[in-house]
N, C-alpha and C positions, 0 to 999 in steps of 0.2 A: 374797415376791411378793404383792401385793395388782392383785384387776378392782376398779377404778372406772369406772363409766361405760363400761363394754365395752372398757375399755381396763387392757393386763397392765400395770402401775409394778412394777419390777424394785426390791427391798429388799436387804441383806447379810442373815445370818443371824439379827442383833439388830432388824429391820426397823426401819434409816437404809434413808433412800433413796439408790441409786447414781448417778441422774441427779435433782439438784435443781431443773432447769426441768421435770420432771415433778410439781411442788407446787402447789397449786390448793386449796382450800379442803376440796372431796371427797374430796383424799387426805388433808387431817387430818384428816375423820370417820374417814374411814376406817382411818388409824391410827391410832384415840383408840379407836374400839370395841375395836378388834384389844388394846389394853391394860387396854382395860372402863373408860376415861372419858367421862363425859356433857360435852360442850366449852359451857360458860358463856362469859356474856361474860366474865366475868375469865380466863379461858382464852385466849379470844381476842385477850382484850388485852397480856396477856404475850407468846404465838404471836408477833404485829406484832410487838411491841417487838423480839423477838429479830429475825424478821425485818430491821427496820430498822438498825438493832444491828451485823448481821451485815455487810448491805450499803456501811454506812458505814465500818465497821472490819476488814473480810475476816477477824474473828474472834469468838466469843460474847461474853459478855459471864460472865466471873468470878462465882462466886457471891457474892463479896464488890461487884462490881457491881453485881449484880442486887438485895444489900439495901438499898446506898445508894442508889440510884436510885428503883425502884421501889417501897420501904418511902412514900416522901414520897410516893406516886400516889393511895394508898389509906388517907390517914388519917390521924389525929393518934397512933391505937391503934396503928399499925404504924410509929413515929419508934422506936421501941427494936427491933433490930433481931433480938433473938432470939424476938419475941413474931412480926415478918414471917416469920421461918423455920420456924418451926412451920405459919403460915398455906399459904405454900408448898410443906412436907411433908404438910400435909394434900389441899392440891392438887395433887399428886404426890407418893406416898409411894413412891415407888423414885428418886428424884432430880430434884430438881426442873431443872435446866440439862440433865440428860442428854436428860428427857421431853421438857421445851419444845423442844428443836434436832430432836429427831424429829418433832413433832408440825410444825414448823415449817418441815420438810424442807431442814434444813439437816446439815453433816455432823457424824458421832459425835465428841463431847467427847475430845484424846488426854488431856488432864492431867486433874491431879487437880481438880476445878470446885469440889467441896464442899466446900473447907476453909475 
């Protein structure tokens, strides 16, 4: 359970959120602190993406999506794809798909994302 803004947002035990129109920007602070992340733009810009992502395909986006996609966003340094994954586990070093869909208040990963 996370107050934002005087207001209870009801979490499951791994804080997803259980109602995802309860997502607003101040519930990613606020669950980026609760995980001890400072949210960068490039945070932010990921967060969208899944967002986006999510809304057009009522599913996340594969970790193997997310390198071939987003590896081309941020550089010629991240076209080799295990040099973006490292980038990504340093921007999330417990999971990068699992963080973002939380941070992005979208629901918990069931499969296996990181392979």
């Amino acid at each position: 359970m996370l107050n934002v803004n005087g207001k209870t947002i009801e979490t499951d035990e791994e804080g997803y959120l259980l109602n995802p129109d309860d997502w607003d920007e101040d519930v990613a602070e606020a669950l980026a602190e609760k995980e001890g992340i400072e949210l960068t733009d490039v945070h932010w810009g990921l967060i969208y993406y899944f967002r986006d992502f999510y809304e057009d395909h009522m599913r996340h986006p594969s970790m193997r999506e997310f390198l071939l996609t987003l590896g081309r966003r941020h550089g010629k340094r991240y076209r080799d794809t295990d040099a973006y994954r490292d980038f990504l586990y340093k921007l999330f070093p417990d999971g990068p798909v699992q963080m973002v869909c939380k941070l992005a208040g979208l629901p918990k990963p069931v499969q296996d994302v990181e392979a």
